[in-house]
C-alpha positions as CSV (number, residue, x, y, z in Angstrom):
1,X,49.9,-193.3,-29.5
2,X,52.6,-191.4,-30.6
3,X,53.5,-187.5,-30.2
4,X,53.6,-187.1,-34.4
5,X,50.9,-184.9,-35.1
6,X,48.2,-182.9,-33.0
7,X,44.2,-183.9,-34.3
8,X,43.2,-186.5,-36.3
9,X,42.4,-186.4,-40.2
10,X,39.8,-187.4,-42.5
11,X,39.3,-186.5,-45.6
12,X,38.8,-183.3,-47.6
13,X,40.7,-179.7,-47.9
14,X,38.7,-176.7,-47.6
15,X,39.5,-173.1,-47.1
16,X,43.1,-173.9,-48.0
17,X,43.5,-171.7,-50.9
18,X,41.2,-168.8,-52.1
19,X,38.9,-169.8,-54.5
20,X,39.9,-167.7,-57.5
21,X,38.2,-168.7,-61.2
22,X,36.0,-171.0,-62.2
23,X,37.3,-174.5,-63.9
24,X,35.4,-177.2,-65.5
25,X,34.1,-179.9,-63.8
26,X,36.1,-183.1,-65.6
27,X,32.7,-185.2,-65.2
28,X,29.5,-183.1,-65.5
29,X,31.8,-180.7,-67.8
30,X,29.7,-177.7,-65.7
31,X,31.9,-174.7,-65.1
32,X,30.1,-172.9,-62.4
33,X,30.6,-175.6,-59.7
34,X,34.0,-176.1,-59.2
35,X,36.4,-172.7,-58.6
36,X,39.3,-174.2,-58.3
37,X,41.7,-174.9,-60.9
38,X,43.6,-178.2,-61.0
39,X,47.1,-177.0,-60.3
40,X,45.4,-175.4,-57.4
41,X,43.1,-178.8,-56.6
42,X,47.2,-180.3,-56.6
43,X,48.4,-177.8,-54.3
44,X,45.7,-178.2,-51.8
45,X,46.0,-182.1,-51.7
46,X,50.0,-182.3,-51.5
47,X,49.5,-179.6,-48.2
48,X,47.3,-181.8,-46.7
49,X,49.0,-185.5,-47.5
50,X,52.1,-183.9,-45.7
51,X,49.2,-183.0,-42.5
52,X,47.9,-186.9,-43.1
53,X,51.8,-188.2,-42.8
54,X,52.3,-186.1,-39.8
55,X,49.1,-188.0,-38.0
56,X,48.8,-191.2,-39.5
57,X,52.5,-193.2,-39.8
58,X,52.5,-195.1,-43.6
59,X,52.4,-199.0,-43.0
60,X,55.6,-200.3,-42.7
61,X,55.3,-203.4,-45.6
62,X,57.1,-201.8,-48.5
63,X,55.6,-205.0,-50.5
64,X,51.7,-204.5,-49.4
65,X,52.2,-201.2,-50.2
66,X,53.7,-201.3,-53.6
67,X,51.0,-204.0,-54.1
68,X,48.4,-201.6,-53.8
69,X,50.1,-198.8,-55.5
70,X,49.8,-201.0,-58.8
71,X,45.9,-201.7,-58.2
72,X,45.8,-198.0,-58.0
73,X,48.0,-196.6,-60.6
74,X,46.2,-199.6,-63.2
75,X,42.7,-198.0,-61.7
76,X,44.1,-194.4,-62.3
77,X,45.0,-194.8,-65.7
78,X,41.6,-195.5,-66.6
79,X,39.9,-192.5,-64.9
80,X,38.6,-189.1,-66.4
81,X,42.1,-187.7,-65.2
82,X,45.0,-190.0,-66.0
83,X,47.3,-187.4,-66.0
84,X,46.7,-186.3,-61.8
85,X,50.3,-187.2,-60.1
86,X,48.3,-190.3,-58.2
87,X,49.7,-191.3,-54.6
88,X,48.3,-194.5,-53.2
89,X,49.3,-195.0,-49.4
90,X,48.5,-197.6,-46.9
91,X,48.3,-195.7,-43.3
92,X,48.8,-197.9,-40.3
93,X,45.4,-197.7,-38.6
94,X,42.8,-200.1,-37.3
95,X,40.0,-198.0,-38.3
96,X,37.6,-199.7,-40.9
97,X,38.0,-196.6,-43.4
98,X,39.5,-194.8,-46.7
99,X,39.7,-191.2,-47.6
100,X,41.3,-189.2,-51.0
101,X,42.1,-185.8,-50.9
102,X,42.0,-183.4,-53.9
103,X,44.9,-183.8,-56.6
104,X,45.2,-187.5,-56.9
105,X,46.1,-188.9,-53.0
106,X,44.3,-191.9,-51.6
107,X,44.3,-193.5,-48.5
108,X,43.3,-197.2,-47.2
109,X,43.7,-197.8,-43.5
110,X,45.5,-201.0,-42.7
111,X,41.8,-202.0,-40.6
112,X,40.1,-201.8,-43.6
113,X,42.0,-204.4,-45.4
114,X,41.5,-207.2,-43.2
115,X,37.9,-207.3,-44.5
116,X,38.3,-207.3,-48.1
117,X,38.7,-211.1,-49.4
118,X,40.4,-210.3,-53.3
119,X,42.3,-207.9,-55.9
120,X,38.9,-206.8,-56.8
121,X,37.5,-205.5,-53.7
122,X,40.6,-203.7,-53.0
123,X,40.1,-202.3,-56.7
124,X,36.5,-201.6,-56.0
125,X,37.8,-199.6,-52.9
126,X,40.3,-197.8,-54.7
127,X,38.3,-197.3,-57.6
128,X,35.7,-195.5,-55.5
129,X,38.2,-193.0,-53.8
130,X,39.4,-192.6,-57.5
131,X,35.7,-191.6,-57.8
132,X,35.6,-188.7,-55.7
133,X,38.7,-187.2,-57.0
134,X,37.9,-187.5,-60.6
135,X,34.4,-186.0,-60.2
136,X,36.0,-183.3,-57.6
137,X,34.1,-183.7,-54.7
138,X,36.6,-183.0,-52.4
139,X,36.4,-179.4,-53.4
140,X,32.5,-179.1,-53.8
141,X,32.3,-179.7,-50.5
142,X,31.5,-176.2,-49.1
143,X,30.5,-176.8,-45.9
144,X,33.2,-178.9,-43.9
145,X,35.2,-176.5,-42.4
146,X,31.6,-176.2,-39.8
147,X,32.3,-179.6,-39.3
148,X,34.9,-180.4,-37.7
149,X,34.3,-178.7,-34.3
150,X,31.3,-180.0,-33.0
151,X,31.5,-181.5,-29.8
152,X,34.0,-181.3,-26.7
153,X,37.1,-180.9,-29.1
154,X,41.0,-181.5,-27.6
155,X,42.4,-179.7,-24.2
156,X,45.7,-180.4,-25.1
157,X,46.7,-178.3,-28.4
158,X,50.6,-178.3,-28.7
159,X,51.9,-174.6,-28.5
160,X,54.1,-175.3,-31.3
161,X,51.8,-176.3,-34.0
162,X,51.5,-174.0,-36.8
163,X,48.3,-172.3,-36.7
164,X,47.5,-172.4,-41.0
165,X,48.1,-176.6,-40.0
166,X,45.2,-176.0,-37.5
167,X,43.2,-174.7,-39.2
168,X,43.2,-176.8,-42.0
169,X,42.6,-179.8,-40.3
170,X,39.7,-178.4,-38.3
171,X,38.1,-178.9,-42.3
172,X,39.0,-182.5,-42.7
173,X,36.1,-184.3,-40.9
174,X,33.0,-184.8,-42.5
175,X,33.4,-186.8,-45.4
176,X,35.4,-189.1,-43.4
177,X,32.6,-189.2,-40.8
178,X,29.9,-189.5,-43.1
179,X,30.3,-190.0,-46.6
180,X,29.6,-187.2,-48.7
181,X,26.3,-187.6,-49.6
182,X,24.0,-189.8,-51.2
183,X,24.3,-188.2,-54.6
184,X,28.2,-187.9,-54.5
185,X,28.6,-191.2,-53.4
186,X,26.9,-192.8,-55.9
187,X,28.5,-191.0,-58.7
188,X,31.6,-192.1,-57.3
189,X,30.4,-195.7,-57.2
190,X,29.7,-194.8,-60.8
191,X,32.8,-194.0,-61.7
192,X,34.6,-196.5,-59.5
193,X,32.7,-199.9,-61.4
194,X,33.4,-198.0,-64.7
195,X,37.5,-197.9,-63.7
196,X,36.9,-201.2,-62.7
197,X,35.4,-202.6,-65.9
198,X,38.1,-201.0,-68.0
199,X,41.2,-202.4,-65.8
200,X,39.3,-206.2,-65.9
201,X,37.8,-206.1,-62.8
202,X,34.2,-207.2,-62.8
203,X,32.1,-203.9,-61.7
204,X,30.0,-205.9,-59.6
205,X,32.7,-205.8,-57.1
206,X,31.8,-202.4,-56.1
207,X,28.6,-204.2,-54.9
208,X,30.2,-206.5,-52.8
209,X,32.3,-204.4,-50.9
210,X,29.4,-202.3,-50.1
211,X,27.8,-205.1,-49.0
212,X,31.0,-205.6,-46.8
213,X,30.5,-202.5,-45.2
214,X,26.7,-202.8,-44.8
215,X,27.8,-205.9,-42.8
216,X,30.7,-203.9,-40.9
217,X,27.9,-201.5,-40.0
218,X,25.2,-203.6,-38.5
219,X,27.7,-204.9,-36.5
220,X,29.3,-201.4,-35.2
221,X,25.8,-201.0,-34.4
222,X,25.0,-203.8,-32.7
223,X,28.4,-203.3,-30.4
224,X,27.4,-199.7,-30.1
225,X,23.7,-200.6,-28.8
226,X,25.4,-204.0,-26.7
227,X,27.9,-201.1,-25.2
228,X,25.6,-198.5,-24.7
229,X,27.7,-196.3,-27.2
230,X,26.1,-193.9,-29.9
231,X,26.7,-195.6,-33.2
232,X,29.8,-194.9,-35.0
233,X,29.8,-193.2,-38.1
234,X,31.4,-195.3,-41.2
235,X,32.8,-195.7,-44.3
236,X,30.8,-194.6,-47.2
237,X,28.3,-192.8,-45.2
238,X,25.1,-194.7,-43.6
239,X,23.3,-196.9,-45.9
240,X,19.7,-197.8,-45.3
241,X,19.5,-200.6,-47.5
242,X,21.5,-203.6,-47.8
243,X,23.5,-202.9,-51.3
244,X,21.6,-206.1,-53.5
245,X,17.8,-204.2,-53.0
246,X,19.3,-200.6,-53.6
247,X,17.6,-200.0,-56.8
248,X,19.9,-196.9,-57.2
249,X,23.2,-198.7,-56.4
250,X,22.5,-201.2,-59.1
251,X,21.3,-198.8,-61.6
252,X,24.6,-196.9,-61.9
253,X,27.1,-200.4,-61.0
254,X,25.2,-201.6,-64.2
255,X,26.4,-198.9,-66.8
256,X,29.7,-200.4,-66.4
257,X,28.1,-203.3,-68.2
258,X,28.7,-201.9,-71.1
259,X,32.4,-202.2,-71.2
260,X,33.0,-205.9,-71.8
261,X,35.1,-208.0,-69.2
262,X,36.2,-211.7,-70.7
263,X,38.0,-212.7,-67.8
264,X,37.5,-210.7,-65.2
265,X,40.4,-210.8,-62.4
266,X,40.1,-211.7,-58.6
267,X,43.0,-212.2,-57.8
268,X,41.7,-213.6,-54.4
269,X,44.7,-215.7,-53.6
270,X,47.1,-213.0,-54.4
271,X,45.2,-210.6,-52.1
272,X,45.3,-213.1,-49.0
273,X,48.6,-213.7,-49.5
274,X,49.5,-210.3,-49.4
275,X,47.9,-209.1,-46.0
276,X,48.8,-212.3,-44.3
277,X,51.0,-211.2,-41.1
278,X,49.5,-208.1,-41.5
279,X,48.5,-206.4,-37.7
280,X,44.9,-206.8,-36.5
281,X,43.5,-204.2,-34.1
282,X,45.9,-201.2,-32.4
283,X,49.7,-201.4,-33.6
284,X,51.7,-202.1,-30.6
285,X,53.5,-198.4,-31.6
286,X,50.7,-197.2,-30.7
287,X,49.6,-199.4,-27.5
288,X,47.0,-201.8,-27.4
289,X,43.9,-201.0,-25.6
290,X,42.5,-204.0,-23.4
291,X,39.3,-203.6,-21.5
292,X,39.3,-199.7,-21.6
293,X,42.8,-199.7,-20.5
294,X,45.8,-198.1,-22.8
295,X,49.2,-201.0,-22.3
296,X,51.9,-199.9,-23.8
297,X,54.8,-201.5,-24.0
298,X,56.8,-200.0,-25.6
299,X,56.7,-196.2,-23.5
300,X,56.0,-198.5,-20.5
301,X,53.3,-197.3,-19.4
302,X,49.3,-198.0,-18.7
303,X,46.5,-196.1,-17.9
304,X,42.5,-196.9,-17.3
305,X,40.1,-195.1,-18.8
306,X,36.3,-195.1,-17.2
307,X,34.3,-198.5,-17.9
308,X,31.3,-197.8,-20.7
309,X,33.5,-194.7,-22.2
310,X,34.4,-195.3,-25.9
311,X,38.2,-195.5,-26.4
312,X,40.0,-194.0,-29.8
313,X,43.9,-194.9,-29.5
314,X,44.5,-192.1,-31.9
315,X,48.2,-192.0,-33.6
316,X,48.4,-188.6,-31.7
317,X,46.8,-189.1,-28.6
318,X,44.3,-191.7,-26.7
319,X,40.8,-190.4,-26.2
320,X,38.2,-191.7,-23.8
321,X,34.7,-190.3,-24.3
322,X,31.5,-190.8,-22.2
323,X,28.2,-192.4,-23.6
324,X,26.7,-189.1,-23.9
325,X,29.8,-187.1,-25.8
326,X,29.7,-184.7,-22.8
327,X,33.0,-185.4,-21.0
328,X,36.3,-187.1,-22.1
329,X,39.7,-188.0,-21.2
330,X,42.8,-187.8,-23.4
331,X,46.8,-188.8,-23.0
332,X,49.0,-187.2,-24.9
333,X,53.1,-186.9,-24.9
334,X,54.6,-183.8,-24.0
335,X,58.0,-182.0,-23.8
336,X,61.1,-184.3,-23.0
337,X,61.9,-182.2,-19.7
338,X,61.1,-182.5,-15.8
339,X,59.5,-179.3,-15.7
340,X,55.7,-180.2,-15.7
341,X,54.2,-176.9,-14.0
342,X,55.9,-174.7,-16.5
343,X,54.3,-177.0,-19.1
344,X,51.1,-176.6,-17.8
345,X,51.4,-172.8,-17.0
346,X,52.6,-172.4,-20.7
347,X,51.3,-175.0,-22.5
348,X,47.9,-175.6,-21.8
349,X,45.4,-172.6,-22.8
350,X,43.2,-172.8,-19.8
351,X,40.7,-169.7,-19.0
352,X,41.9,-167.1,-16.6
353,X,41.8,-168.0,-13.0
354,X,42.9,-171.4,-13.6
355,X,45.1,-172.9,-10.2
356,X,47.8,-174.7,-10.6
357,X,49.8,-177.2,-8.0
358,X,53.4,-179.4,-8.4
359,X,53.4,-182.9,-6.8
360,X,53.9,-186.3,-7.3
361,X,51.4,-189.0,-9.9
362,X,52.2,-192.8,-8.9
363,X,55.5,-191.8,-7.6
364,X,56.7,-190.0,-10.3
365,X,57.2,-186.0,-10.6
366,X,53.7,-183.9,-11.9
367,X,51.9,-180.9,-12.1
368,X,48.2,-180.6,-12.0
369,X,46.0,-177.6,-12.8
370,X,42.0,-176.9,-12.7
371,X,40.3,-174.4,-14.1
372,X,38.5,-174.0,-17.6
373,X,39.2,-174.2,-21.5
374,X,36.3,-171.5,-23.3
375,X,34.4,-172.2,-20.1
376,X,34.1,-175.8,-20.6
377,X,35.7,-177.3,-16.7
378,X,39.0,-178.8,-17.4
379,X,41.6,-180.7,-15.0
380,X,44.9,-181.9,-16.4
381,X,48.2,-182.9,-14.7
382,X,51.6,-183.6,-16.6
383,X,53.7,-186.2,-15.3
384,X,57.4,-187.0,-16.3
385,X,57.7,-190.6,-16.7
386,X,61.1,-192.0,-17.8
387,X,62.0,-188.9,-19.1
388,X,59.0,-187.6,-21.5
389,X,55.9,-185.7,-20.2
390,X,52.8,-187.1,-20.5
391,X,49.8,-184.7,-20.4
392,X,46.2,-186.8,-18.7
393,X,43.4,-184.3,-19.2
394,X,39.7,-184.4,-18.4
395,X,36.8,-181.8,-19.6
396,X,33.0,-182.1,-19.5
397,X,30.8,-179.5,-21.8
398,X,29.3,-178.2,-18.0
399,X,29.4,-177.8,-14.5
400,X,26.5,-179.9,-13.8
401,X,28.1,-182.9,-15.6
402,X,31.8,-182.4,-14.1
403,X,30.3,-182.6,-10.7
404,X,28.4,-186.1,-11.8
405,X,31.8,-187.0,-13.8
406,X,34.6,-185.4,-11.2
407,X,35.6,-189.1,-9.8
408,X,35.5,-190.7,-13.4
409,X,38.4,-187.6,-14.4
410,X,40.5,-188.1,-11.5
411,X,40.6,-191.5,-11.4
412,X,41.8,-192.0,-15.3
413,X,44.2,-189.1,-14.5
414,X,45.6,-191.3,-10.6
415,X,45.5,-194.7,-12.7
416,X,48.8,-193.8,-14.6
417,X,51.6,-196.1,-14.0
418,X,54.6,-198.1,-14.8
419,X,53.1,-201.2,-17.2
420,X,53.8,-204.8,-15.0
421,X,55.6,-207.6,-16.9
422,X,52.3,-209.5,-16.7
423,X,51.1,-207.0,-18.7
424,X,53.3,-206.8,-21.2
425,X,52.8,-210.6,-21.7
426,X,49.2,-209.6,-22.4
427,X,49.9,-206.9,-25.5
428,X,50.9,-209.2,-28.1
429,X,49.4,-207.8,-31.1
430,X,46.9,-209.6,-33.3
431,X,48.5,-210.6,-35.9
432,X,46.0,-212.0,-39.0
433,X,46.9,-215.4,-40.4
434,X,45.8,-218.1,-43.3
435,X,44.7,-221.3,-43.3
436,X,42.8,-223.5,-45.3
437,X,38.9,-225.3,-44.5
438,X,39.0,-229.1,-43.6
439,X,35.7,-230.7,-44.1
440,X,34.4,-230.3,-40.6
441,X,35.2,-226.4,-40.1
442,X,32.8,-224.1,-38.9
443,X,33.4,-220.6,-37.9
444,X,32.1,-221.3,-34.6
445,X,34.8,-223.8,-34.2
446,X,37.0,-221.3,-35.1
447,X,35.6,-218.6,-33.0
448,X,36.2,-221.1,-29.8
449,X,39.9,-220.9,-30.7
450,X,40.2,-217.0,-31.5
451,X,41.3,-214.3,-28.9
452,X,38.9,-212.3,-30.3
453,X,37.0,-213.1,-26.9
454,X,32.6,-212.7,-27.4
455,X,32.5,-211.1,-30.5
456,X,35.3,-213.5,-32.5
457,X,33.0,-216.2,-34.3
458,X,30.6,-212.9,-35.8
459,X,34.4,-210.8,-36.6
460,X,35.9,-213.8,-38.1
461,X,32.7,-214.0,-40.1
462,X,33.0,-210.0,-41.2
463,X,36.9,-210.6,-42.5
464,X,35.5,-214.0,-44.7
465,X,32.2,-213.0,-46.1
466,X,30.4,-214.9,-44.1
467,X,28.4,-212.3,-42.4
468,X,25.8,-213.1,-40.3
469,X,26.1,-216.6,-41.8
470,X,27.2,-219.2,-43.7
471,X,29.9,-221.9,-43.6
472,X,33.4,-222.2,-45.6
473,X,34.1,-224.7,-48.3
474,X,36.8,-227.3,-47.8
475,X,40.2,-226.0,-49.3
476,X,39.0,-222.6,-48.8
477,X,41.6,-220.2,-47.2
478,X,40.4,-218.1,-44.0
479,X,41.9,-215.3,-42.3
480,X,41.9,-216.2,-38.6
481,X,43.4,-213.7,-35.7
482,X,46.5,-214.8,-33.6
């Protein structure tokens, strides 16, 4: 968790600029669905890729990064729009995910690349992303901007940030969330295996990494249902069919076919090589979460969230939210001062009638308040902790369920601490590693040696294509977890 940006992003800009005249569609070659014009399509998506480097930090691997940018720029220059200023960017998250934005900028999240196994899924990736911006989905996408509010939302809304900002990421969600739509997706798989074919990838690629992520979803799922947690949404939107029996899928993967490939490239090795060392899981600048509870080392701190909540250590903030989506938790820092009741007082848009107290939180200076945010109950206290605030709120969509959930608030918000130098020892981030098959390996012998803890032998099996079976060959590289 870090205090760079306020709300999380996701993928499409909306509502950013007045839609003005009418410009052509660079795929369909249809006027009357696109009203943007391209220089404004450019302007939308360099506003937003400075609101996606304020929440999510660029990977620090100047080589993995310039690594991809080739795979992208060789993808690019194959597209229906060569000439877009393209931007290719790893962003240091574990979430399983890409996103583009209008004008040419892509995004991988580091998570996702610890389950792709060569050159050409990464292409295939890439090429898809490439997909959506060619065809200009990202600004066909009326509706997004109703998005992004559903649910509970975030208490704790920095007084400084700049209200046009807010607003625009309030449009960013649903793509992200859930794909863009059958239709739209498959046109950009479309597009993606013909970019792929024509910079000596073989198209079927794109089929394989939507198998990966068929595979990455039946397992979120079975976590989700294993957890008691609604299912989480994925990459690509939902698929209903595993990618091989998609009749549709196949249909508009196979007119790549007719650009010829000779000698396709994998570039398997290279790939591996490239994301070995690469961090598995949370970055330890953001914390590690461990059993529901946030350890960071590096601010010193820990908190526990409620057992059976799902945890999002956001590059912002850390949210906790119950099964039902009716009540969460969230940490976020605040103001380098020790005046926490002024922060509260001024910072924290709560309802009128809201009370307000000063005290102390684990032996440290706070401030606590209770009231409401838009009627929705709300308790929050800011603590100064080694010289930062940090802000613990709690809100519930209703009384009814803040009376059931009261104890679960106030004990996240009491848990906050000082981390113990037992804990610390425990943070170590996963780190992900090569090595090669002997004869006798299995990934359940594997698994048995992985701190991946229960669900290591079917994870390790996501990250080598081996999911929900098979064994590797001997001389094969793996990716294992350390």
């Amino acid at each position: 968790m870090t205090p760079r940006a306020f709300r999380r992003i996701a993928v499409i800009v909306l509502g950013a600029l007045v839609l003005t005249h009418c410009a052509r569609n660079p795929v369909s070659g249809d006027k009357g669905l696109v009203r943007v014009s391209e220089q404004q399509e450019i302007q939308m998506g360099t506003q937003a890729h400075q609101a996606v480097l304020k929440a999510y930090a660029a990977l620090d691997n100047p080589a993995l990064q310039a690594y991809v940018n080739e795979v992208g720029q060789r993808l690019a220059r194959q597209s229906l729009r060569p000439n877009l200023p393209w931007h290719f960017t790893v962003v240091d998250s574990p979430d399983v995910n890409a996103f583009s934005l209008p004008g040419g900028y892509v995004y991988i999240a580091r998570g996702l690349l610890a389950y792709l196994n060569s050159e050409a899924e990464l292409a295939a990736v890439v090429g898809h992303e490439i997909g959506h911006v060619s065809a200009r989905h990202g600004v066909r996408l009326q509706s997004a901007s109703t998005a992004a509010g559903a649910g509970l939302g975030s208490v704790l809304v920095p007084a400084t940030d700049n209200q046009a900002d807010a607003a625009l990421l309030q449009t960013l969600a649903q793509a992200w969330r859930a794909g863009y739509g059958r239709e739209q997706e498959l046109e950009a798989d479309r597009l993606g295996a013909e970019y792929l074919a024509r910079a000596g990838y073989d198209p079927q690629a794109m089929i394989r990494v939507i198998g990966v992520l068929k595979n990455q979803e039946l397992f979120s799922a079975e976590q989700a249902i294993r957890d008691g947690q609604p299912p989480r949404a994925t990459y690509h939107g939902i698929f209903d069919t595993p990618p091989r029996n998609d009749a549709r899928l196949q249909q508009v993967v196979a007119e790549a076919n007719r650009y010829t490939v000779a000698n396709p490239r994998e570039g398997r090795t290279d790939y591996l090589q490239k994301i070995a060392g690469l961090v598995f899981g949370d970055s330890p600048d953001q914390g590690v979460i461990r059993n529901n509870a946030l350890l960071h080392e590096k601010l010193g701190l820990t908190i526990q969230f409620p057992a059976g909540w799902r945890v999002q250590n956001r590059p912002d903030r850390v949210v906790a939210t119950s099964p039902d989506g009716d009540a969460l938790v969230e940490l976020v820092q605040g103001p380098k001062n020790d005046n926490p009741l002024e922060t509260l007082q001024q910072g924290v848009r709560l309802d009128a009638g809201a009370r307000y107290d000063s005290g102390h939180l684990s032996g440290y200076p706070a401030a606590f308040a209770a009231g409401a945010q838009q009627g929705k109950p709300v308790v929050v206290a800011a603590v100064v902790f080694n010289g930062t605030q940090y802000l613990i709120a709690g809100m519930t969509k209703d009384t009814p369920t803040y009376e059931r959930e009261r104890g679960a608030l106030r004990a996240a918000i009491n848990s906050f601490r000082a981390i113990t130098p037992a804990e610390k020892l425990a943070v170590r981030p996963y780190v992900l590693q090569l090595i090669t098959a002997r004869p006798d390996f299995t990934m359940a012998a594997l698994a048995r040696r992985s701190p991946l803890a229960a669900d290591a032998e079917r994870q390790l099996r996501l990250m080598n294509g081996f999911y929900p079976n098979g064994e590797p060959g001997p001389g094969q590289l793996l990716k294992i977890v350390q």
